[in-house]
N, C-alpha and C positions, 0 to 999 in steps of 0.2 A: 751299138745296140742301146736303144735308150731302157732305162732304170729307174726305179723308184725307190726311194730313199726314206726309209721311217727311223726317228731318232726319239729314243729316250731320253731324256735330258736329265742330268743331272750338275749340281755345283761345282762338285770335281769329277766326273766322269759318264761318258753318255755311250749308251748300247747303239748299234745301229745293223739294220735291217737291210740288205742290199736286193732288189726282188726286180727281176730282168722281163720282158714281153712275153717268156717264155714259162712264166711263174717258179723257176728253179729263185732258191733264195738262199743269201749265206749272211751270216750272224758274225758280228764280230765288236768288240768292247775296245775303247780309247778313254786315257787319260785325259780329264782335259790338258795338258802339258803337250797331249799328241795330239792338237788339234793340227798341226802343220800336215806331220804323217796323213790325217783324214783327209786334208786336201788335195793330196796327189790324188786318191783315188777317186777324183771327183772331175767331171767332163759337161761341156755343153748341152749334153743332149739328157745330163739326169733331171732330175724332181728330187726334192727333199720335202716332208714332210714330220713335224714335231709339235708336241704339244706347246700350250703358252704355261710358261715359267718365267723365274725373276730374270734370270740370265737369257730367254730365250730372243729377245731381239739382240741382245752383243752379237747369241750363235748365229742370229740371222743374218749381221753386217758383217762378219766374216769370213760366211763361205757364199753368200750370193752370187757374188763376180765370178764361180768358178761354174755353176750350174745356170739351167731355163730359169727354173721358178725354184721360192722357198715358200712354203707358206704352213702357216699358223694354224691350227684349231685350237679352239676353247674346252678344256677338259669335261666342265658342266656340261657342254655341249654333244660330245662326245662318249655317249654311256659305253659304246660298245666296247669302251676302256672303264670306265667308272665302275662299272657292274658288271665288268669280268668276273666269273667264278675261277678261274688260274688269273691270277696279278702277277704275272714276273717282266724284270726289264725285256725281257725278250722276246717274250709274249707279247708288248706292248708296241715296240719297234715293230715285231713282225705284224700285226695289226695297221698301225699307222700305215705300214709299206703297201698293205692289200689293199684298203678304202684306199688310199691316194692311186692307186695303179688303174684300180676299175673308176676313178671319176667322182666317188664319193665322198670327198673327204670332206665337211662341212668349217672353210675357210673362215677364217675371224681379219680381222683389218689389223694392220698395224704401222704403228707409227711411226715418221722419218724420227730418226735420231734427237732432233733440235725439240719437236714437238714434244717430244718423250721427255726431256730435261725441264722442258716448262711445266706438261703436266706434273713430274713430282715435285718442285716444290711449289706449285697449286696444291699437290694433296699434304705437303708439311704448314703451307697458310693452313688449310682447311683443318690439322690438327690440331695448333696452336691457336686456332680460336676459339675452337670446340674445347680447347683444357682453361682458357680465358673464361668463356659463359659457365663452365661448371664452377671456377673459383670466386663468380660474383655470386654466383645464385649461394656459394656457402657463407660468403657475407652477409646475404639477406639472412640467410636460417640463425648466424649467429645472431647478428642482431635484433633478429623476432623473439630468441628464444631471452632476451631482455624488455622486450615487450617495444622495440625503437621499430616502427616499420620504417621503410627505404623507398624508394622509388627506382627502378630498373636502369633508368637512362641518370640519374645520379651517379654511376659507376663508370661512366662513359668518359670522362674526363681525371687527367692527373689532378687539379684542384678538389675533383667531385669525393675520389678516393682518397685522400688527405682531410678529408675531414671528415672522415669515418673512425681515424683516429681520434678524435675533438668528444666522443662521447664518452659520459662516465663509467666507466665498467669497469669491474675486479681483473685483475693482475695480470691472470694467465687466457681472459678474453679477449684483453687487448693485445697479448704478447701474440695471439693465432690473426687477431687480426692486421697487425703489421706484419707476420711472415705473408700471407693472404694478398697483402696493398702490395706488397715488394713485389712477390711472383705476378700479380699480375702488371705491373708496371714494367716490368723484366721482358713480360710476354709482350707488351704493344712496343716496346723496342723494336724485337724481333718481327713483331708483323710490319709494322713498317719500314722496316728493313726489307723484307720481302718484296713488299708492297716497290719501295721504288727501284729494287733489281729487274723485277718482271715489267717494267714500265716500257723499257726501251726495246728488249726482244719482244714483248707480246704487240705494243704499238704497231710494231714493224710487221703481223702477223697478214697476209692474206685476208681481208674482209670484215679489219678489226675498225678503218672508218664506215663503213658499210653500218655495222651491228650499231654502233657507237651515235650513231645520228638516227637509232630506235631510241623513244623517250621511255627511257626506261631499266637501259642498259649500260651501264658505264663504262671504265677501263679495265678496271679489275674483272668485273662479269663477262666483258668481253675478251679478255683474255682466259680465262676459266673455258668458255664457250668453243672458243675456234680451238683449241687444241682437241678439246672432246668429239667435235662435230668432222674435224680435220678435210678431204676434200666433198664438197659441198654435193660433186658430180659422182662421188657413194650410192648416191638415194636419188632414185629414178622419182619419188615424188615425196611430197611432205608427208605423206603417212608411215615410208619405209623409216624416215628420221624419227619420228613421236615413237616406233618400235624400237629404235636405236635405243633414244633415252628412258627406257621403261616407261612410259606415261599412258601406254594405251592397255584397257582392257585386259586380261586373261580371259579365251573362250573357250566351253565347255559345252560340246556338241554330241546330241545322240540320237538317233533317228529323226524327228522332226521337230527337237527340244535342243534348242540353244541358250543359255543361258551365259551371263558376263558379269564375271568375278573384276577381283578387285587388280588394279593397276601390277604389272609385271613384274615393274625395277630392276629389269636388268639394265645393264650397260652401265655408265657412269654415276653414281653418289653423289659426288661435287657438280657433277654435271646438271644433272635433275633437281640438286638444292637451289643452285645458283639459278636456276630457267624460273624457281617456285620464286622466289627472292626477287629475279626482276620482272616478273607477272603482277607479284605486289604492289612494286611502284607504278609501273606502266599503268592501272586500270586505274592512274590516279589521274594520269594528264590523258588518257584518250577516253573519248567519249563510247565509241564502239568497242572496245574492252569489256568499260564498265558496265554497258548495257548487258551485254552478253554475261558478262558474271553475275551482272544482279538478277537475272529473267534464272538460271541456273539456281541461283542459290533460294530465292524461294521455291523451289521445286525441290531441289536435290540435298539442300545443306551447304555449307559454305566450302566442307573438305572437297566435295565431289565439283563443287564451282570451278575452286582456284586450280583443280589439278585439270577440268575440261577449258579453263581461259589458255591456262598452261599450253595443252595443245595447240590451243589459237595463235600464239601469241611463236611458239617455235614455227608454227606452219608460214606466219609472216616472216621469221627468220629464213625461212627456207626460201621463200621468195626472193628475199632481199640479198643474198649470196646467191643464189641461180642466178639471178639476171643483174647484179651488180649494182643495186638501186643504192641510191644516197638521199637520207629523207633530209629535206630542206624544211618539211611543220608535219614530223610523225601525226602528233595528235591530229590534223586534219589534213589528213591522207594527199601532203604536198610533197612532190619526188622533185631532187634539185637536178639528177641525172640517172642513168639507169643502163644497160646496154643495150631494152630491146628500146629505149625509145626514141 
């Protein structure tokens, strides 16, 4: 008899929901220690269904082989857990067990194993940059508040930062700003360190020459990009991926009044900064970009431009992954091969 399987997840131990075609249901709690024990009672013909937690893809690579399907939802996603008036694990499992029985369970993606290791230390780059630009920009304030202005890209180089010491200041200015020069010198170790471990997995990734002969997109963005985007054949068109990446609209619809708020941001951070980042340079070598953002941006402002080229410029990503293109002169719309050509 097939079964539906709703799991609470927790870091050491997960409630679970067993609820049969015939809606009888039994409730019963595992260590995680007793994950083995939970396998026995698990068969071909079940469904499991849990929410997404930090552990919840390990739980999903090790009971998959034993059931049909595992799949995920998104808590956010999921109110009819969120804004439960009873929150208990067992209440939640048995929830989970019902929406997945009747059909409803609203499925999130997730990622193979490999993908998942590259996306986090993509989000530990993306840390360690973000603690880098907050540690220049307190150089700058230090040395404004001596009255020395700086220049942004002076910080950019180990000579540039070395000679931020070279200026006259009292005692305990210069003692902040060589902790300041060292952390950050510490931190471009580390990112290039990153930088050339993720060279050779993300190179090797699915559609990373594809994106990479876009002007505009590089290794590192490109690598950022395909783990986010993961298989391309997701999204039935380029509008379902602009939803992916937050970048489209919020609407707000009431009788014959629709109105469209501001960009959604769901889905990936790193994901959406890096698409903003290389929409930047891209509208620098393509002609048809720049049109399109400049005709926006006297109309709309420059914020609502780069985040509508942004759209444009994923929607050609989405092309160029669907059909496998390899641009031989991105900027003038030269394909060197392609699948459908």
């Amino acid at each position: 008899m097939k079964r539906f399987i709703g799991i609470d997840l927790h870091k050491n131990q997960f409630t679970v929901c067993y609820r049969d075609e015939k809606e009888n249901e039994e409730l019963r709690k595992y260590a995680m220690s007793q994950l083995d024990d939970f396998k026995k009672t698990l068969c071909s013909e079940y469904e499991i269904g849990l929410e997404a937690t930090g552990n919840s893809s390990h739980f999903r690579d090790e009971v998959k082989e034993f059931v049909s399907a595992v799949r995920v939802v998104n808590p956010s996603q999921f109110k009819v857990i969120s804004s439960s008036a009873k929150k208990t694990d067992k209440q939640d499992a048995a929830l989970l067990a019902l929406y997945l029985s009747k059909g409803l369970f609203p499925e999130v993606r997730v990622m193979d194993s490999e993908r998942a290791r590259l996306k986090s230390l993509l989000g530990t780059r993306d840390r360690l940059t973000k603690l880098r630009t907050a540690l220049k920009n307190k150089i700058h304030n230090v040395l404004n508040a001596h009255g020395i202005v700086s220049k942004r890209e002076s910080l950019s180089s180990r000579k540039g930062l070395a000679k931020v010491l070279d200026h006259e200041l009292d005692d305990l200015s210069k003692f902040e700003l060589r902790i300041l020069v060292d952390q950050i010198n510490h931190l471009n170790e580390g990112i290039d360190k990153i930088n050339q471990e993720l060279k050779d997995p993300g190179n090797q990734l699915p559609g990373h020459k594809n994106l990479t002969s876009i002007k505009g997109i590089g290794d590192v963005s490109a690598n950022v990009l395909l783990p986010v985007i993961g298989d391309i054949n997701d999204f039935p068109d380029a509008k379902k991926l602009s939803a992916y990446f937050g970048i489209v609209p919020r609407v707000h619809q009431s009788n014959e009044v629709e109105h469209h708020g501001r960009i959604t941001k769901r889905g990936s951070k790193i994901g959406r900064t890096t698409l903003v980042q290389c929409t930047l340079i891209a509208i620098r070598y393509s002609s048809y970009l720049r049109g399109y953002y400049d005709r926006l941006k006297a109309k709309k402002g420059s914020g609502k431009a780069i985040i509508a080229t942004s759209r444009k410029l994923l929607g050609i990503i989405y092309d160029t992954l669907k059909n496998d293109i390899i641009w031989e002169d991105f900027p003038n719309g030269v394909i060197q091969s392609s699948r459908s050509s």
